[in-house]
C-alpha positions, 0 to 999 in steps of 0.5 A: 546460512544458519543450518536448522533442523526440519521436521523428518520427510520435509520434502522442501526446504527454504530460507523465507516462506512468504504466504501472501502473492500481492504487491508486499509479499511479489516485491520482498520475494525479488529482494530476497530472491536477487540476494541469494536467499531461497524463498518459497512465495505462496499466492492463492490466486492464479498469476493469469488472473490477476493480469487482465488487459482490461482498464478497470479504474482501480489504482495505487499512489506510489510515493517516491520512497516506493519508487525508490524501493521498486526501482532497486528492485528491477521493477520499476522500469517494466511498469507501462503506465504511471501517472506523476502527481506534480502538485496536489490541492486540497480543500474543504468543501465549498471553502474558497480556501485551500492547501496547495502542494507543489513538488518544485518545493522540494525538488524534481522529482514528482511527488508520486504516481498514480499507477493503475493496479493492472500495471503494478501486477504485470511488472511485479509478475514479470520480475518474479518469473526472471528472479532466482532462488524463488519458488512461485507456488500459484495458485497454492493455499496453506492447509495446515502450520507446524513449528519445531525448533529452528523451523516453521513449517507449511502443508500446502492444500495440494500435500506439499510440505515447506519448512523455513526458519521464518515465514512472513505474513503478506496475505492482506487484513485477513491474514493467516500467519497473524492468526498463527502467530496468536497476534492481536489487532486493534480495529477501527471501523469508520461507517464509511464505503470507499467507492473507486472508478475511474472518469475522463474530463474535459480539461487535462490533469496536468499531473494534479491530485485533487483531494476535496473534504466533504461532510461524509469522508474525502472526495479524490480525483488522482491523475492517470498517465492520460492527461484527461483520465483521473482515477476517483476514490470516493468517501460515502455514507454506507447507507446511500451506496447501494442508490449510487451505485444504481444510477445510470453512468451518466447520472453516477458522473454527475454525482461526482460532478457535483461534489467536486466541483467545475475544475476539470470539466464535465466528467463521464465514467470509465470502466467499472465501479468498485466498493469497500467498507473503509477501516483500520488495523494495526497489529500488537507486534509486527512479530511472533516465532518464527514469524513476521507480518508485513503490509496489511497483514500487519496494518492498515489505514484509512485510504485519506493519503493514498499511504497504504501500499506505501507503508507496506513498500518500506515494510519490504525495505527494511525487512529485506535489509535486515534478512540479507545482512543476517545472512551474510552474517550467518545470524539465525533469519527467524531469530527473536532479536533480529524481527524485534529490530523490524518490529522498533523500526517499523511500528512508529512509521506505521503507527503514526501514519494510522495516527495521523490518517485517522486524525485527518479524517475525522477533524474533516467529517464534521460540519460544525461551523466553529471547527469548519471555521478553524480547519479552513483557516489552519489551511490557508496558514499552513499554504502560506509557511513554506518550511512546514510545507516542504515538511509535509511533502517529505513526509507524504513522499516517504522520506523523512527520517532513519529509512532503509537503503532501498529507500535511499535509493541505495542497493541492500 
């Protein structure tokens, strides 16, 4: 490992610091960690409460390009429940007309999983605790930055001081590393709430994902591991929010109900009701001195395709890969050269997921009757070309052009 020169009186010394605890910062930690690397993984919220036995509707779609990754990393098999999406259906509205995704096109695998996000957490945990070389500092929150030549540095609120040649950012679209590292962001606020839960129906899943378009923003119902059991997210205008979230369970049910449509029966509510305001970011660079950003610390995108813990997942892949390589090469983990090849690789990935998210979402809020007219036929014409479709699969799998060896399915 390159030797750098900390502060006097650092009292502890790493190769990576990550600032950031959840599902990007845990899974870079156990690559890193497994590779031989010292990291310190700093999370601000206590590992107890984050592992709540309690169902409580909030879900992630995992692509099989995150399997991938979170297989390589030991992680996948201690996840207890996942919920394969094996065809997905989209349509717009009350049109007759529909896209239709199903994953025998390209293969066996499904094409994804519905994870509930209590699972993802106690695998990631679990794996984190059994990791070498990783120091779990939790919960633990950064009081100040310093930097000096060949280090950054950390002081903890608790006075524990960290040094390290790099420090990565994975503390979410708030992030602190960003803001030390003076990076800019571009910003997309689209006047839409994100409501989640979680509903039991009449009629099994069978593994398919629902995305229906209304007016204000999509309406998904995405397949749990119980067969009757769906996780929802539920674009809506922020100013009926706070009416719809009043309503009895049973009447909330019905509002669902009403939109989607008699597929799976009559709905009834699990759980609780969560709600977020829907925006976009992306960072100027992915980069600073000394410092990388990762996730959504880095980006962050509409939720339409479920894509954005993925983005972050391959973020993991190959910000891993490229750390590990420089230390077996002895190269500088913080240098210019090596973040600028993570910034090349992965920005146009994040970028055109954001592109395409924003797209999507605003060519399906408006009512006006010619472009309605054309969407719904640009649907059922991409249903019938099987090639471009298999495209499109690919490309929401996560597995489409020059990806990392976890992506693969290789090991680093």
């Amino acid at each position: 490992m390159t030797q750098t020169q900390a502060p006097a009186g650092a009292a502890d010394r790493h190769d990576v610091i990550i600032l950031g605890g959840g599902l990007v910062g845990a899974s870079l930690a156990i690559a890193l960690g497994h590779a031989g690397l010292r990291c310190a993984l700093i999370d601000r919220d206590t590992p107890a409460d984050q592992r709540q036995d309690a169902f409580d509707g909030r879900g992630s779609a995992v692509s099989l390009a995150s399997k991938r990754v979170l297989a390589g990393l030991g992680i996948w098999d201690a996840i207890e429940e996942k919920g394969p999406i094996l065809d997905i259906r989209v349509s717009d509205g009350p049109s007759r007309l529909f896209l239709h995704y199903d994953h025998r096109t390209v293969g066996d695998e499904p094409m994804g999983w519905i994870i509930e996000n209590r699972f993802l957490r106690r695998a990631l945990h679990k794996i984190v605790a059994q990791t070498p070389n990783v120091d779990w500092l939790a919960p633990a929150a950064a009081a100040g930055f310093e930097r000096g030549p060949g280090w950054v540095g950390l002081t903890l609120t608790d006075g524990r001081r960290l040094t390290a040649p790099l420090l990565v950012g994975a503390e979410g679209r708030k992030s602190q590393v960003r803001d030390w590292a003076g990076i800019t962001v571009r910003r997309i606020d689209y006047r839409q709430t994100g409501i989640v839960c979680a509903v039991e129906h009449e009629k099994p899943h069978n593994g398919i994902a629902h995305e229906r378009f209304l007016p204000i923003g999509p309406l998904a119902l995405l397949p749990l591991e119980h067969p009757n059991r769906s996780s929802v997210v539920w674009t809506e205008d922020p100013a009926k929010v706070a009416d719809f979230l009043a309503l009895s369970d049973e009447d909330f049910a019905f509002e669902i109900e009403r939109r989607f449509g008699p597929w799976l029966g009559k709905l009834s509510m699990v759980g609780p009701r969560w709600n977020y305001p829907l925006t976009a970011l992306m960072a100027n660079r992915f980069y600073g001195d000394r410092i990388v950003l990762a996730g959504d610390s880095a980006h962050g995108v509409h939720p339409i395709a479920g894509q954005g813990v993925n983005l972050g997942w391959r973020d993991v892949a190959a910000l891993a890969e490229l750390l590990i390589e420089a230390a077996r090469t002895g190269t500088d983990l913080g240098s210019p050269a090596l973040l600028k090849r993570y910034d090349a690789w992965r920005r146009p990935d994040c970028v055109g997921m954001l592109a395409a998210t924003d797209v999507l979402n605003r060519l399906f809020a408006t009512d006006f009757p010619p472009v309605r007219l054309a969407r719904d036929l640009g649907l059922a014409a991409v249903n019938r070309v099987e090639p471009l479709k298999r495209v499109l699969i690919r490309h929401a799998m996560g597995v489409l052009g020059h990806q990392p060896k976890l992506v693969r399915g290789e090991r680093v």
